[in-house]
VEXDRENNU-837606 format. One line per 8 residues: number of its first residue (from 1); their letters; for each residue x, y, z of N, C-alpha, C. Coordinates in nm, 3 decimals. Layout:
N
NUM	A	X,Y,Z,X,Y,Z,X,Y,Z ~ ...
// end
This chain:
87
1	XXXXXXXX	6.096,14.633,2.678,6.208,14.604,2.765,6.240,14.728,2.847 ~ 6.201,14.728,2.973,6.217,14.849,3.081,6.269,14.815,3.222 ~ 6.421,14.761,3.248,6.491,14.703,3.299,6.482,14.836,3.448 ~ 6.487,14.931,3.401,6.490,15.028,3.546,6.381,15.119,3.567 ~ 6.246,15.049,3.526,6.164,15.121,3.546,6.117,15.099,3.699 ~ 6.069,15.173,3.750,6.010,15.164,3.880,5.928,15.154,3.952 ~ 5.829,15.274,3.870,5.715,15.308,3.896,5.624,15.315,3.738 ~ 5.491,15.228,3.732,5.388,15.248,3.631,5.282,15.319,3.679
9	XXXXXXXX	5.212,15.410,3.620,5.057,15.438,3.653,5.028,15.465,3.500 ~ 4.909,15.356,3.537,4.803,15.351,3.421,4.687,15.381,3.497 ~ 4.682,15.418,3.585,4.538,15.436,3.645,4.443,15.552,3.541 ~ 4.316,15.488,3.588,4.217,15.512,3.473,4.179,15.509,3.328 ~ 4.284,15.400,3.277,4.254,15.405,3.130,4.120,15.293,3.101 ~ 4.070,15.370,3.091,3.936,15.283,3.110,3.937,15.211,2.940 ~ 3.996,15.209,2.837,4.036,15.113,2.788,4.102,15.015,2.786 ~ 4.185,14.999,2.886,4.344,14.906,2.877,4.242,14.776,2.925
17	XXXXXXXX	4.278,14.667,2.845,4.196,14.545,2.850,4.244,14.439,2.932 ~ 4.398,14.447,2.904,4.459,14.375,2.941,4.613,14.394,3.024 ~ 4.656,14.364,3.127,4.778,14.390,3.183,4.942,14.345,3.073 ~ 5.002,14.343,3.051,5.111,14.287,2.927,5.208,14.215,3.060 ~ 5.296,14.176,2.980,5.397,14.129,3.028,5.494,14.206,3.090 ~ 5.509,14.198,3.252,5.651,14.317,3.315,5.728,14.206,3.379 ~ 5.736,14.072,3.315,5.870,13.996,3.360,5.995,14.039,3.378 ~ 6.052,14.183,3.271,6.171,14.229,3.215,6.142,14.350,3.311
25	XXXXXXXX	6.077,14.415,3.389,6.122,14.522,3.452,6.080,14.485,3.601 ~ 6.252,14.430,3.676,6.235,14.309,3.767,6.294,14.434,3.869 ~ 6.253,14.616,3.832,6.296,14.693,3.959,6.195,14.755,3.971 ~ 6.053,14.743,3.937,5.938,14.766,3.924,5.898,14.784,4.074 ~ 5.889,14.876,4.114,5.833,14.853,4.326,5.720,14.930,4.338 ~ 5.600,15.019,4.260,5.482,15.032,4.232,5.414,15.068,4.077 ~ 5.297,14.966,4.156,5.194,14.965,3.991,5.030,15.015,4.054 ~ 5.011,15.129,3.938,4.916,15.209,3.967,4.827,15.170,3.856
33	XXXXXXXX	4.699,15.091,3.848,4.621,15.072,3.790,4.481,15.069,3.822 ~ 4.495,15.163,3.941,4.331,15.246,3.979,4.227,15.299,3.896 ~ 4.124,15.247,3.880,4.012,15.289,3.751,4.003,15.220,3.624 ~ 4.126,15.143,3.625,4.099,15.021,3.455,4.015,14.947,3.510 ~ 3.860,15.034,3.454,3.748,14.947,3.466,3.721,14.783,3.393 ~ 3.778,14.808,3.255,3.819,14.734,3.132,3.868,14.570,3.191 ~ 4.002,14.571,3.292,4.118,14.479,3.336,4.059,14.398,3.341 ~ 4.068,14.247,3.349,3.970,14.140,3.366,4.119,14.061,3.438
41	XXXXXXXX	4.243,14.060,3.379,4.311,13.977,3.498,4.454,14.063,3.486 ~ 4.530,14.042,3.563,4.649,14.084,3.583,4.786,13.940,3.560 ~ 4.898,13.997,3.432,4.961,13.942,3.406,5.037,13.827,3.475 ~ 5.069,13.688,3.481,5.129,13.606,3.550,5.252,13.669,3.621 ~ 5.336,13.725,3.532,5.480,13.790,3.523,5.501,13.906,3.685 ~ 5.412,13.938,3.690,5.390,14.064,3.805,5.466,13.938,3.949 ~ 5.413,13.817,3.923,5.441,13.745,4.005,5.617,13.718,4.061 ~ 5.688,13.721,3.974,5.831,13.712,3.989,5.906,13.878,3.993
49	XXXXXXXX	5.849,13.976,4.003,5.896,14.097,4.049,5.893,14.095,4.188 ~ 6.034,14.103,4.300,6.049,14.073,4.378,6.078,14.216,4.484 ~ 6.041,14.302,4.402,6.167,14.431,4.404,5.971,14.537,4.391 ~ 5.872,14.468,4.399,5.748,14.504,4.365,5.658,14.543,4.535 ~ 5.609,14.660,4.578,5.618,14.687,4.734,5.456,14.709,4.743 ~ 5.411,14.790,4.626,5.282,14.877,4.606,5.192,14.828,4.476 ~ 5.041,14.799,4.488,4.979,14.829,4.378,4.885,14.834,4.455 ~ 4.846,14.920,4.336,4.704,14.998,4.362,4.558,14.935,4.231
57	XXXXXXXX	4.455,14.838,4.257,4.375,14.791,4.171,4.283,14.896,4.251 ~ 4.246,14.970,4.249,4.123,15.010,4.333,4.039,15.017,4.202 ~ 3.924,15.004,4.224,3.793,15.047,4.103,3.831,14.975,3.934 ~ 3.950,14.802,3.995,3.897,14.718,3.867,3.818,14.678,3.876 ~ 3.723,14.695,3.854,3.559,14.665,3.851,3.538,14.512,3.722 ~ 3.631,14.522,3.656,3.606,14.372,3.584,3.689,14.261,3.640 ~ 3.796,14.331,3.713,3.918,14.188,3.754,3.824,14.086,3.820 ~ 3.877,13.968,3.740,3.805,13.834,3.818,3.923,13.746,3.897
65	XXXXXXXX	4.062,13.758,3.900,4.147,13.705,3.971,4.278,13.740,3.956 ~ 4.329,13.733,4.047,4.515,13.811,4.057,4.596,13.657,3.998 ~ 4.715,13.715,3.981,4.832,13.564,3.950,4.911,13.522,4.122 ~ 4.943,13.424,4.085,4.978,13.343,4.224,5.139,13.464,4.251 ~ 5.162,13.488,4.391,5.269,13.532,4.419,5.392,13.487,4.433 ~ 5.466,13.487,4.441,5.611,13.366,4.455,5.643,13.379,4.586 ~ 5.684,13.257,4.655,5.712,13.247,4.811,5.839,13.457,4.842 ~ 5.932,13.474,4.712,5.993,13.583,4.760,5.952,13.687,4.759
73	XXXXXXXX	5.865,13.695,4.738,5.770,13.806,4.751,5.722,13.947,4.793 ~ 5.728,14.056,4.796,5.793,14.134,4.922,5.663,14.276,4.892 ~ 5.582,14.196,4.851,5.456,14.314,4.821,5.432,14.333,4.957 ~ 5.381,14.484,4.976,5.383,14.546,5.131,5.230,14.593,5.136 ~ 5.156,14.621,5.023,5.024,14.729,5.022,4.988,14.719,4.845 ~ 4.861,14.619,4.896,4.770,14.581,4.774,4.635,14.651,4.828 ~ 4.604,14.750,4.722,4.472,14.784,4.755,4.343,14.724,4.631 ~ 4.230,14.658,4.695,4.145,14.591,4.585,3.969,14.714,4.597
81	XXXXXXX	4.011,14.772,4.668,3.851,14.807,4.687,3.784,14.825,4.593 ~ 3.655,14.780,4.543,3.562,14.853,4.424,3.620,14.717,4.340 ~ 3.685,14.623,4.390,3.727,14.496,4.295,3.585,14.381,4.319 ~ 3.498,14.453,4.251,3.391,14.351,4.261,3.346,14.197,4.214 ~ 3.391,14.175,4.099,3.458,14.065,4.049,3.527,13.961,4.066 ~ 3.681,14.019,4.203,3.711,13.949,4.219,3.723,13.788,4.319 ~ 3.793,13.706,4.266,3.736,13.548,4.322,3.839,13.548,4.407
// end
């Protein structure tokens, strides 16, 4: 439960398998997960963070698909490069 978090970087944990749940940190406005070679999808929940501007997937090299966005949406700068995987 991380109600005023803002900013995540996990970039490069080339273990992290899986994205978790950030439904509960709805002031979240960048996610840094550059180099989780590991990632295969990114959590549904990311989807209803509205308050969300920046992420950075560069070099998920396993992601095979993002979660649907919600019409309020207000992501500004998604970077996928090196997202080979994805559909």
């Amino acid at each position: 439960h991380l109600p005023n978090l803002r900013r995540l970087n996990l970039s490069h944990s080339k273990n992290l398998f899986e994205m978790g749940n950030l439904g509960e940190s709805l002031n979240l406005e960048s996610l840094y997960l550059e180099g989780c070679i590991q990632i295969k999808h990114i959590d549904p929940s990311i989807g209803i963070l509205r308050k969300l501007i920046f992420v950075n997937l560069k070099d998920c090299k396993s992601l095979t698909k993002l979660p649907h966005f919600g019409e309020d949406f207000s992501l500004e700068i998604l970077y996928l490069e090196g997202c080979m995987q994805l559909r």
